[in-house]
Biopython code that builds the backbone (N, CA, C, O; Angstrom):
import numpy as np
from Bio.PDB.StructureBuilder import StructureBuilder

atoms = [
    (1, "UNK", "N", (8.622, 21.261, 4.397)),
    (1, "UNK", "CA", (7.884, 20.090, 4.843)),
    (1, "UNK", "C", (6.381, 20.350, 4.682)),
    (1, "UNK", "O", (5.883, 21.446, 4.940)),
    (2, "UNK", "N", (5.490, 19.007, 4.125)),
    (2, "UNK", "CA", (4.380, 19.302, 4.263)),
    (2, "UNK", "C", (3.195, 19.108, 6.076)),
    (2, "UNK", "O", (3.376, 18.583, 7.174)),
    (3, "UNK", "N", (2.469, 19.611, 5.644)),
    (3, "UNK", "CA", (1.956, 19.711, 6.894)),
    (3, "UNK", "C", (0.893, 18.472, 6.657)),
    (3, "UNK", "O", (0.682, 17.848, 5.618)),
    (4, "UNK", "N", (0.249, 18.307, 8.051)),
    (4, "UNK", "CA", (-0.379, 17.365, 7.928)),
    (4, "UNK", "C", (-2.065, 17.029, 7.046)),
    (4, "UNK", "O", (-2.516, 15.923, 6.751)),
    (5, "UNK", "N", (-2.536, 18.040, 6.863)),
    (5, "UNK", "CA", (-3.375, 18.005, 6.131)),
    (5, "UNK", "C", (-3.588, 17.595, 4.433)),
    (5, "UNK", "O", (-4.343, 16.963, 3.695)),
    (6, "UNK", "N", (-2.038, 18.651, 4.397)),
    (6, "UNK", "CA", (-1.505, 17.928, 3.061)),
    (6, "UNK", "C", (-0.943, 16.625, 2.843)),
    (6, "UNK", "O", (-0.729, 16.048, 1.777)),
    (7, "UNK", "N", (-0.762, 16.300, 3.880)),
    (7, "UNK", "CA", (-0.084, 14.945, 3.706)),
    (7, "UNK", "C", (-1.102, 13.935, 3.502)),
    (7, "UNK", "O", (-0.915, 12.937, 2.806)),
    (8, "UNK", "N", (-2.447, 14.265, 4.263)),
    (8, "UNK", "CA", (-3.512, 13.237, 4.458)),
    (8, "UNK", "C", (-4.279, 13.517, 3.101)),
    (8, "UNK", "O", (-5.300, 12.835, 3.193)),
    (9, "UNK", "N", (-4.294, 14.169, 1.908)),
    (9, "UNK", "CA", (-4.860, 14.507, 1.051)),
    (9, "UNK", "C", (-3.897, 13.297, 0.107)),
    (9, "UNK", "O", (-4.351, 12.443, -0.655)),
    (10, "UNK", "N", (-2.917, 13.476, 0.342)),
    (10, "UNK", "CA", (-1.764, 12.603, -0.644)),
    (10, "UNK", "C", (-2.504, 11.026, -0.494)),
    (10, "UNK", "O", (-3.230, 10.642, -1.411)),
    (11, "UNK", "N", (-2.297, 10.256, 0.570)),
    (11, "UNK", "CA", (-2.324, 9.443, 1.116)),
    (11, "UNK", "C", (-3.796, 9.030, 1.143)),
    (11, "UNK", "O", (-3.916, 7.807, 1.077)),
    (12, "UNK", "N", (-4.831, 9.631, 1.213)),
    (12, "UNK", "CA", (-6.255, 9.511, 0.483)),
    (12, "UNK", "C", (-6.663, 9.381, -0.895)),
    (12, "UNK", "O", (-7.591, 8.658, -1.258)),
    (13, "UNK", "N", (-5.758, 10.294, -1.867)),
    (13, "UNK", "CA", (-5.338, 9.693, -3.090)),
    (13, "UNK", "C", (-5.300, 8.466, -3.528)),
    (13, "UNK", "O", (-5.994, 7.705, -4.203)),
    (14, "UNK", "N", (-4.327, 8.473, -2.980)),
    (14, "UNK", "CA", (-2.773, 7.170, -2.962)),
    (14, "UNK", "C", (-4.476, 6.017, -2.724)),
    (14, "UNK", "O", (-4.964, 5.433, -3.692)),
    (15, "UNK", "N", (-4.951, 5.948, -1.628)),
    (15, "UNK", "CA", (-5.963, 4.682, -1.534)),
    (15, "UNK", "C", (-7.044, 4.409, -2.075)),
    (15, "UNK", "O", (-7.521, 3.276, -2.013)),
    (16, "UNK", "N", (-7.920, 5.924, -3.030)),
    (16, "UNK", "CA", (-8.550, 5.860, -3.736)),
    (16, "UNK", "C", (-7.990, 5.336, -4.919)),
    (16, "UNK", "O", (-8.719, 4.922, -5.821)),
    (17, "UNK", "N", (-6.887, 5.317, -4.988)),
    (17, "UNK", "CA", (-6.334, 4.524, -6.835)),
    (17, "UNK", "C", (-6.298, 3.737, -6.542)),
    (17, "UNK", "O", (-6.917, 3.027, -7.335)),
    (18, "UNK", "N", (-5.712, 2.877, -5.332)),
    (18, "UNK", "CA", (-4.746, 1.665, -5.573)),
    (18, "UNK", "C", (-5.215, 0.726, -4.188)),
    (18, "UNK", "O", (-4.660, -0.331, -3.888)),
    (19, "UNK", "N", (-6.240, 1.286, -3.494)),
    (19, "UNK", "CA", (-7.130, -0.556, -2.781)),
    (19, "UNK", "C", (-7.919, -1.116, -3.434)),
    (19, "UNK", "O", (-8.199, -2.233, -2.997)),
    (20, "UNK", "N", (-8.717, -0.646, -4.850)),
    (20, "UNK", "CA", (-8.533, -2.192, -5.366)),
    (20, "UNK", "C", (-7.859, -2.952, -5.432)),
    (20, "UNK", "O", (-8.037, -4.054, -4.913)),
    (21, "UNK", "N", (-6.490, -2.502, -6.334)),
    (21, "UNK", "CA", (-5.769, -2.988, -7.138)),
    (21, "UNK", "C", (-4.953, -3.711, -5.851)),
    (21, "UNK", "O", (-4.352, -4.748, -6.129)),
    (22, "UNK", "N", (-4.916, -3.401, -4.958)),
    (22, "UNK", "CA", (-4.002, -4.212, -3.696)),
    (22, "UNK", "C", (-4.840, -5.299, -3.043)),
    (22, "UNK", "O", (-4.055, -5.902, -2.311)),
    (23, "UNK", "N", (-6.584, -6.093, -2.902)),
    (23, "UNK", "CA", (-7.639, -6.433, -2.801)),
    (23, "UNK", "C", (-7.795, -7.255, -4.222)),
    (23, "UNK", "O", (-8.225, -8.396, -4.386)),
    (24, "UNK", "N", (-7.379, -6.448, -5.056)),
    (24, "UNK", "CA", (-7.386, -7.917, -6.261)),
    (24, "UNK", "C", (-6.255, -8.859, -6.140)),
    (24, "UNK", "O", (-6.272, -10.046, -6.466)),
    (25, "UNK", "N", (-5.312, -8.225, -5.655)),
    (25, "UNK", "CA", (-3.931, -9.194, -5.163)),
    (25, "UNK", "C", (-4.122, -10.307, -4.155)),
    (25, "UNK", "O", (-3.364, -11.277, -4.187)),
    (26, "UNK", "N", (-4.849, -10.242, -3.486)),
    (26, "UNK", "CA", (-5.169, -10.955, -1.755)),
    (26, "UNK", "C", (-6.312, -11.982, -2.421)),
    (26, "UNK", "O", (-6.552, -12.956, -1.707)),
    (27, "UNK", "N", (-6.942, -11.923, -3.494)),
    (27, "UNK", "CA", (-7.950, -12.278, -3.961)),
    (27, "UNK", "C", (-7.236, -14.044, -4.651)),
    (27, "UNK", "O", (-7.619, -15.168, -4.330)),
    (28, "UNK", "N", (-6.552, -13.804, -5.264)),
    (28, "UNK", "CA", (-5.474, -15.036, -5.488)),
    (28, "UNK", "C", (-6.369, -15.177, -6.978)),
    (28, "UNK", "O", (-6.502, -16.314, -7.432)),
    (29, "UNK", "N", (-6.774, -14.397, -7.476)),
    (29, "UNK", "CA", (-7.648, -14.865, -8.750)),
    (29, "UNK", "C", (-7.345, -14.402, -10.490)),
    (29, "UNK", "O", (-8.120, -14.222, -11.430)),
    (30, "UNK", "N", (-6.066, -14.333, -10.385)),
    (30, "UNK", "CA", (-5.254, -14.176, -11.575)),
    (30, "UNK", "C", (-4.967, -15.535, -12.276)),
    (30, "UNK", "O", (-4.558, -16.519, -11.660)),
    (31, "UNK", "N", (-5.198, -15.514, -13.527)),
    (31, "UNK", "CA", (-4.417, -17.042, -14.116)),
    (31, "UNK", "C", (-3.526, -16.581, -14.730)),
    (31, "UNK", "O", (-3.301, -17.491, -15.527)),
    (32, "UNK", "N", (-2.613, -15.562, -15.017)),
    (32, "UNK", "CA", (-1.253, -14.826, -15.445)),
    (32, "UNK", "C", (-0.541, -14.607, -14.780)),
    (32, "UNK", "O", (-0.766, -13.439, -14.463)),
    (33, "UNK", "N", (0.629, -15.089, -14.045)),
    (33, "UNK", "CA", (1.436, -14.978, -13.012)),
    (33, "UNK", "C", (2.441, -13.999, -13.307)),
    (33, "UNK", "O", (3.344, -13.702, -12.525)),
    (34, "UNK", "N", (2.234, -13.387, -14.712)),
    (34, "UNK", "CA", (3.163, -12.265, -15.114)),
    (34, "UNK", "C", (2.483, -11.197, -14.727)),
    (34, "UNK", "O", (3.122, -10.297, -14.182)),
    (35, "UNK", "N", (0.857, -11.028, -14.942)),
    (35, "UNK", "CA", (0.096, -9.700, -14.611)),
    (35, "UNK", "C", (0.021, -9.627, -13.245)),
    (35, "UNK", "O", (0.129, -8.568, -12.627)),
    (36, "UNK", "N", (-0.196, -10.927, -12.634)),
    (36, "UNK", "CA", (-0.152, -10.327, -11.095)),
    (36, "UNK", "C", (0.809, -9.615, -10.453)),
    (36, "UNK", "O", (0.675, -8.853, -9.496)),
    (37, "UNK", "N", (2.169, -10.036, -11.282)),
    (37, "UNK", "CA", (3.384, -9.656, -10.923)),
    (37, "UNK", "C", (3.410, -7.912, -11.643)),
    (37, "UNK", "O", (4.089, -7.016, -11.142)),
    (38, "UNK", "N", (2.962, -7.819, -12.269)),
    (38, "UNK", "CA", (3.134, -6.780, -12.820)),
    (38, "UNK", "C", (1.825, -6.141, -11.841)),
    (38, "UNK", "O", (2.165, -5.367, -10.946)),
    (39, "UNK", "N", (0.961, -6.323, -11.933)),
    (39, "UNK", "CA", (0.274, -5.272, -11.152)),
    (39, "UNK", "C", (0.528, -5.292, -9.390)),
    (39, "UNK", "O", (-0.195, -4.671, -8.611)),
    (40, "UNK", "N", (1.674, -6.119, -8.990)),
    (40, "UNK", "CA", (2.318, -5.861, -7.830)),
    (40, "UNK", "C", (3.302, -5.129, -8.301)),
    (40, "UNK", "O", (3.216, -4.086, -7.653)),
    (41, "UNK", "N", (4.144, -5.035, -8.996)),
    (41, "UNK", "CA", (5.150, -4.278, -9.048)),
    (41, "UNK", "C", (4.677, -2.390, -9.156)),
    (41, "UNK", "O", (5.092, -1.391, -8.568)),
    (42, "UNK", "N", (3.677, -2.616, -10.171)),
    (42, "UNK", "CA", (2.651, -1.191, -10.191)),
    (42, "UNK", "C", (2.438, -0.792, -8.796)),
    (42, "UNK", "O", (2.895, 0.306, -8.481)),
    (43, "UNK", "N", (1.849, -1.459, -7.932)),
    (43, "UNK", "CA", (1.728, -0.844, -6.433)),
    (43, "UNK", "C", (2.729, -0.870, -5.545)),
    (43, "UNK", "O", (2.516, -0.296, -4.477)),
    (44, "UNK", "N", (3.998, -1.503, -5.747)),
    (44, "UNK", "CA", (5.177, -1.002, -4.917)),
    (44, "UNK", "C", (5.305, -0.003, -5.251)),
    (44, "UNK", "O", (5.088, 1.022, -4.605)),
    (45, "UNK", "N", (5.765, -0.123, -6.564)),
    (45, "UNK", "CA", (5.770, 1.501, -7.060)),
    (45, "UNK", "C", (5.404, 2.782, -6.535)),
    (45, "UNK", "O", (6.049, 3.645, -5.940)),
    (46, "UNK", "N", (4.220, 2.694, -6.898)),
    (46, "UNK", "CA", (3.146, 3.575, -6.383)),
    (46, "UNK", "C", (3.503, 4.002, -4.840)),
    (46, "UNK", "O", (3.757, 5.156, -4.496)),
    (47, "UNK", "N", (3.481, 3.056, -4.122)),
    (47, "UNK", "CA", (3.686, 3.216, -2.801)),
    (47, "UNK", "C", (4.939, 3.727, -2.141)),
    (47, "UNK", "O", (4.988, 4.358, -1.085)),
    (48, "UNK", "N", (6.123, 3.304, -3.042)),
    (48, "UNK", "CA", (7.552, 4.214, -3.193)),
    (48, "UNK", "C", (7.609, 5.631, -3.248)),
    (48, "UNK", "O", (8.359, 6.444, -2.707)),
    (49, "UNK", "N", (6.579, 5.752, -4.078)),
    (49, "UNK", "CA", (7.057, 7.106, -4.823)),
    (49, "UNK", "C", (6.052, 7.567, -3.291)),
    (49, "UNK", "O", (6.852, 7.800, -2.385)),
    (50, "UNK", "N", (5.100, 7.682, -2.979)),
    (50, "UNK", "CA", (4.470, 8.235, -1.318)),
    (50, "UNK", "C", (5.738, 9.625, -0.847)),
    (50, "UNK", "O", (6.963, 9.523, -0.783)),
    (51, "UNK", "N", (5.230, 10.335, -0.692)),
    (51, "UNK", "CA", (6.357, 10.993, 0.571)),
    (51, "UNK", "C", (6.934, 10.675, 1.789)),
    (51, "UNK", "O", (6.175, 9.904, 2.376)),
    (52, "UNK", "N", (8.015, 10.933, 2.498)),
    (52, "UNK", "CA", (7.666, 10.297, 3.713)),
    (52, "UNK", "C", (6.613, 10.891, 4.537)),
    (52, "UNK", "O", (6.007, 11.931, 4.282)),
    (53, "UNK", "N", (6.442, 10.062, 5.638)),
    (53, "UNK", "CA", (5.419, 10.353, 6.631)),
    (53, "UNK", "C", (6.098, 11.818, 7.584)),
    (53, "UNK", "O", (7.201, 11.573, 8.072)),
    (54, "UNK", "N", (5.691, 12.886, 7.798)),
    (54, "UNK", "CA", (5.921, 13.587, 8.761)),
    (54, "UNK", "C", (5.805, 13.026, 10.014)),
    (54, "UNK", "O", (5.021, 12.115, 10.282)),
    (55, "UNK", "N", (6.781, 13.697, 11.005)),
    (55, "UNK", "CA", (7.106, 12.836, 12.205)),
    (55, "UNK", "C", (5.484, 13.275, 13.251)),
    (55, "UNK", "O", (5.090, 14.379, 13.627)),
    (56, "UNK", "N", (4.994, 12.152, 13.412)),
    (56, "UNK", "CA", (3.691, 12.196, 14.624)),
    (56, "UNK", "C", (2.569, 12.119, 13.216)),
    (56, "UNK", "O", (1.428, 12.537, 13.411)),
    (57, "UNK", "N", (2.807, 11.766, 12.303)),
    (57, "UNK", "CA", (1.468, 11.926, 11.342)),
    (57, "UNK", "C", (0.618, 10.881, 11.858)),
    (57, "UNK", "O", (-0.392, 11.141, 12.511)),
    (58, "UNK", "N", (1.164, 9.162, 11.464)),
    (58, "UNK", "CA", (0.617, 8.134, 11.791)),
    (58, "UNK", "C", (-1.082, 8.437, 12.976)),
    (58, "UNK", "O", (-2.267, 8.218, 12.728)),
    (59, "UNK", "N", (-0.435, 8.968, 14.142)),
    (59, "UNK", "CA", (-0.916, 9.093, 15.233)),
    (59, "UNK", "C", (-1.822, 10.085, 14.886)),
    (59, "UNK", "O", (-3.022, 9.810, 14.853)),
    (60, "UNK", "N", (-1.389, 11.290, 14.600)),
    (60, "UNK", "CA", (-3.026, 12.418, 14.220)),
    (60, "UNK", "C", (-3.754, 11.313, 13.301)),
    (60, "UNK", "O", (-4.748, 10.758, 13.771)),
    (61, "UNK", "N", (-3.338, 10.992, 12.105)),
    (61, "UNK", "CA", (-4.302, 10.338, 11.012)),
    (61, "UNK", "C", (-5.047, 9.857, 11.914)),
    (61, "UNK", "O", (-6.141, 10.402, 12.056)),
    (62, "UNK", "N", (-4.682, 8.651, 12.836)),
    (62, "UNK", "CA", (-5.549, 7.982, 13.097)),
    (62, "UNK", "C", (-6.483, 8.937, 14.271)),
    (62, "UNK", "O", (-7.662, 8.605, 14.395)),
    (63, "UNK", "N", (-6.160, 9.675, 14.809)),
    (63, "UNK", "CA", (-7.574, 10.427, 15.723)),
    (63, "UNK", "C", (-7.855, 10.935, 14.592)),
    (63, "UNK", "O", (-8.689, 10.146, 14.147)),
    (64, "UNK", "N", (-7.645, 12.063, 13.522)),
    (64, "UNK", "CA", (-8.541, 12.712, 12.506)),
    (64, "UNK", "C", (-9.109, 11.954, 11.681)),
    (64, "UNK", "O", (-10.132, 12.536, 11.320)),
    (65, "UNK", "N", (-9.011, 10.897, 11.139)),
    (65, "UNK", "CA", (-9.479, 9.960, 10.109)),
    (65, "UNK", "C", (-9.201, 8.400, 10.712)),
    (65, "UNK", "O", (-8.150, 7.841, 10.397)),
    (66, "UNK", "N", (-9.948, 7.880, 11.383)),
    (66, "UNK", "CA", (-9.263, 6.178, 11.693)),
    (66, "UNK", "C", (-9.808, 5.408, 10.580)),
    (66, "UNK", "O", (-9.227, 4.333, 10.433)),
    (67, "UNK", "N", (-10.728, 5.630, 9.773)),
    (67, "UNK", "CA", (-10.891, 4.942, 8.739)),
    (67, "UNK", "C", (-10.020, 5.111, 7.938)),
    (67, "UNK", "O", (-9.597, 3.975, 7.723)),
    (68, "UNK", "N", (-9.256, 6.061, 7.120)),
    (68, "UNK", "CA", (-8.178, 6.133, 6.210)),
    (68, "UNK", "C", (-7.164, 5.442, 7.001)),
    (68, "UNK", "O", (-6.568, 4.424, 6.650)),
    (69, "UNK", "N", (-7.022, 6.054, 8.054)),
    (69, "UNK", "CA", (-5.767, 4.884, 8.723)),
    (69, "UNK", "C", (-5.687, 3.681, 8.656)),
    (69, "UNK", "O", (-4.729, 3.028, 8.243)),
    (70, "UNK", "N", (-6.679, 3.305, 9.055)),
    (70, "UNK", "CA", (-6.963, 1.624, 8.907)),
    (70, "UNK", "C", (-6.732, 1.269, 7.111)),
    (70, "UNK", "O", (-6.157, 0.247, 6.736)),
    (71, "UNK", "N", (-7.167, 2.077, 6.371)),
    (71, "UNK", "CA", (-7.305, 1.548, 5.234)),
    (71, "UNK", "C", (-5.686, 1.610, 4.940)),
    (71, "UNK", "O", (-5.197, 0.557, 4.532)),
    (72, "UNK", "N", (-4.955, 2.546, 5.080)),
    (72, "UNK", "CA", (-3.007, 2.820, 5.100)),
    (72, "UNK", "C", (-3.076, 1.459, 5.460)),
    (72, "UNK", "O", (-3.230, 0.558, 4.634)),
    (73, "UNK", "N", (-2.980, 1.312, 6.518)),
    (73, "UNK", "CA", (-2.415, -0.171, 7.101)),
    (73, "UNK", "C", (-3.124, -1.291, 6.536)),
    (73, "UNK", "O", (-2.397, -2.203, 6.930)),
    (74, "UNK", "N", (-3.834, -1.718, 6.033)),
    (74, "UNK", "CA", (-4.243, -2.561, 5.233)),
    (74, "UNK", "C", (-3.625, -2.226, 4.023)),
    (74, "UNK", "O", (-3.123, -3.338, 3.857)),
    (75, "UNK", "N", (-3.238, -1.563, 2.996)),
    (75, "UNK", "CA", (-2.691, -1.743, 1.777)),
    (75, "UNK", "C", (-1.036, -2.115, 2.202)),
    (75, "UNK", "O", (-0.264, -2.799, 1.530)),
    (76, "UNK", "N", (-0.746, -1.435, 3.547)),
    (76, "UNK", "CA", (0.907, -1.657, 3.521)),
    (76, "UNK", "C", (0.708, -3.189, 4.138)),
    (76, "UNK", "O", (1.626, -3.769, 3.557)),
    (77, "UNK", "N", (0.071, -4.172, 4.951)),
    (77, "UNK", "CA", (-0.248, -5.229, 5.451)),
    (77, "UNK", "C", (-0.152, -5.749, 4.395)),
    (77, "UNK", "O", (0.850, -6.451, 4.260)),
    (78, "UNK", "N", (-1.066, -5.653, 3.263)),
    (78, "UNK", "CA", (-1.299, -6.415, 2.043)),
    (78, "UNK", "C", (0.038, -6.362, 1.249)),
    (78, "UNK", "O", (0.677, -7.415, 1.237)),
    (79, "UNK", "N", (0.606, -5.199, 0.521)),
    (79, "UNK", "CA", (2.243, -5.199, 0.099)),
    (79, "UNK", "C", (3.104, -5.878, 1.198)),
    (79, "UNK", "O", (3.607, -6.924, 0.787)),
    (80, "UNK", "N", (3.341, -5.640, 2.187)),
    (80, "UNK", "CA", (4.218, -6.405, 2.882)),
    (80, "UNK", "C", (4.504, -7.912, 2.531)),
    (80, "UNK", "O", (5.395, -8.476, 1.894)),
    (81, "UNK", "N", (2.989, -8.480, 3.445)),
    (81, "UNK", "CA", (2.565, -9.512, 3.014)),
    (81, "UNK", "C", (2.903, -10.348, 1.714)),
    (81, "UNK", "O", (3.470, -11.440, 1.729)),
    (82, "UNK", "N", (2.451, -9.640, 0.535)),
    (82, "UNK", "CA", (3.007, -10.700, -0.683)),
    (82, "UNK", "C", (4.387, -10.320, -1.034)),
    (82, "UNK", "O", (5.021, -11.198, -1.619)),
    (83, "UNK", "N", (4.868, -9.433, -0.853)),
    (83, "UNK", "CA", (6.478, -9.474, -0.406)),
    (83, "UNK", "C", (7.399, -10.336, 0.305)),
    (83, "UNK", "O", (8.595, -10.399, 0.022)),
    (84, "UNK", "N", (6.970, -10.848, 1.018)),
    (84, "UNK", "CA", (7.461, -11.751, 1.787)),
    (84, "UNK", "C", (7.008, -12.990, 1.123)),
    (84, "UNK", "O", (7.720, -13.984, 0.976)),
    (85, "UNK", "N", (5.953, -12.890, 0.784)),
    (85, "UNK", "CA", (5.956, -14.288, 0.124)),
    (85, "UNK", "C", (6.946, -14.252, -1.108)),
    (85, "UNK", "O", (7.700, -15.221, -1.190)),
    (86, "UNK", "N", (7.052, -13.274, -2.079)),
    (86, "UNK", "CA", (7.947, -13.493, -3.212)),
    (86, "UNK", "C", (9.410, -13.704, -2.402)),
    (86, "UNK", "O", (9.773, -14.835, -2.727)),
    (87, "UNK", "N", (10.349, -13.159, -1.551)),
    (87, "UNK", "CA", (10.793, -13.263, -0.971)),
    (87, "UNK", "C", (11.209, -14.958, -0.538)),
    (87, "UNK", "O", (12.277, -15.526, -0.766)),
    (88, "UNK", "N", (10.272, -15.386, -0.010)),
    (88, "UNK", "CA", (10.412, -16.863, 0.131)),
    (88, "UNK", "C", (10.382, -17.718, -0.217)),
    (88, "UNK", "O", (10.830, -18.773, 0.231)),
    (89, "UNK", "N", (9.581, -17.387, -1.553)),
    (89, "UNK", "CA", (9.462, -18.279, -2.965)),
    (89, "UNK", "C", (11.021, -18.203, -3.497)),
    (89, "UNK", "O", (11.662, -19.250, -3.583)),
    (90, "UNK", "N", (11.716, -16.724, -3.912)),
    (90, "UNK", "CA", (12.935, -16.507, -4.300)),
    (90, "UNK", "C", (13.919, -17.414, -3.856)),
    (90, "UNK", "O", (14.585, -18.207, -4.520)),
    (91, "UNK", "N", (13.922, -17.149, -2.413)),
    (91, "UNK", "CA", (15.476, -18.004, -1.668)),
    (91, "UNK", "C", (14.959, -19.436, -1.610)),
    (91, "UNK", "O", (15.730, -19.994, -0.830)),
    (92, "UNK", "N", (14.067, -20.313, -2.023)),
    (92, "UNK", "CA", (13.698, -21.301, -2.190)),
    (92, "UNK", "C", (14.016, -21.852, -3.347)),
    (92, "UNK", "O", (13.947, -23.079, -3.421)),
    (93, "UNK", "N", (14.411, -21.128, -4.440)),
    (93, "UNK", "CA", (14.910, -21.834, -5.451)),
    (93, "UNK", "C", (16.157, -21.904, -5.943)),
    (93, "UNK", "O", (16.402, -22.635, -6.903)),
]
sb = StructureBuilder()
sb.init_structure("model")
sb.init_model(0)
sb.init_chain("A")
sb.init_seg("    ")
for serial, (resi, resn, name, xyz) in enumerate(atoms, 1):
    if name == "N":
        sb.init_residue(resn, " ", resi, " ")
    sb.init_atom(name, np.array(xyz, "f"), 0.0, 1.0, " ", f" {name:<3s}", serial, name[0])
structure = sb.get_structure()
């Protein structure tokens, strides 16, 4: 298992690549409904492949770093989020 330091190195990564690219999504400013889709599918991805969280990480992150934390929960807010919307668009048709 990794420890927590290593874990927070991953996961600092992980948000230096990919909060733009999750911030251009929320932005609604694509006229290609295939690229948006594709550069959502790129950040599930991305976010899949993550390790899991070690048990009590959540909670240190946020006393050792609450800004990276906050920023975690904003990219998973943001994936969630248009997930559910594809989701509801889907069973709607």
């Amino acid at each position: 298992m990794i420890d927590f330091e290593q874990h927070k190195n991953i996961v600092e990564e992980f948000i230096e690549q990919h909060y733009p690219l999750a911030h251009s999504l929320m932005m609604d400013s694509y006229k290609d409904a295939d690229v948006y889709y594709s550069n959502y599918q790129m950040l599930l991805e991305a976010m899949n492949k993550l390790p899991e969280h070690p048990d009590f990480f959540l909670e240190w992150l946020l006393e050792a770093d609450a800004a990276l934390y906050i920023n975690l929960m904003e990219l998973i807010v943001i994936i969630r989020t248009i997930n559910n919307v594809f989701e509801q668009v889907s069973s709607a048709q």
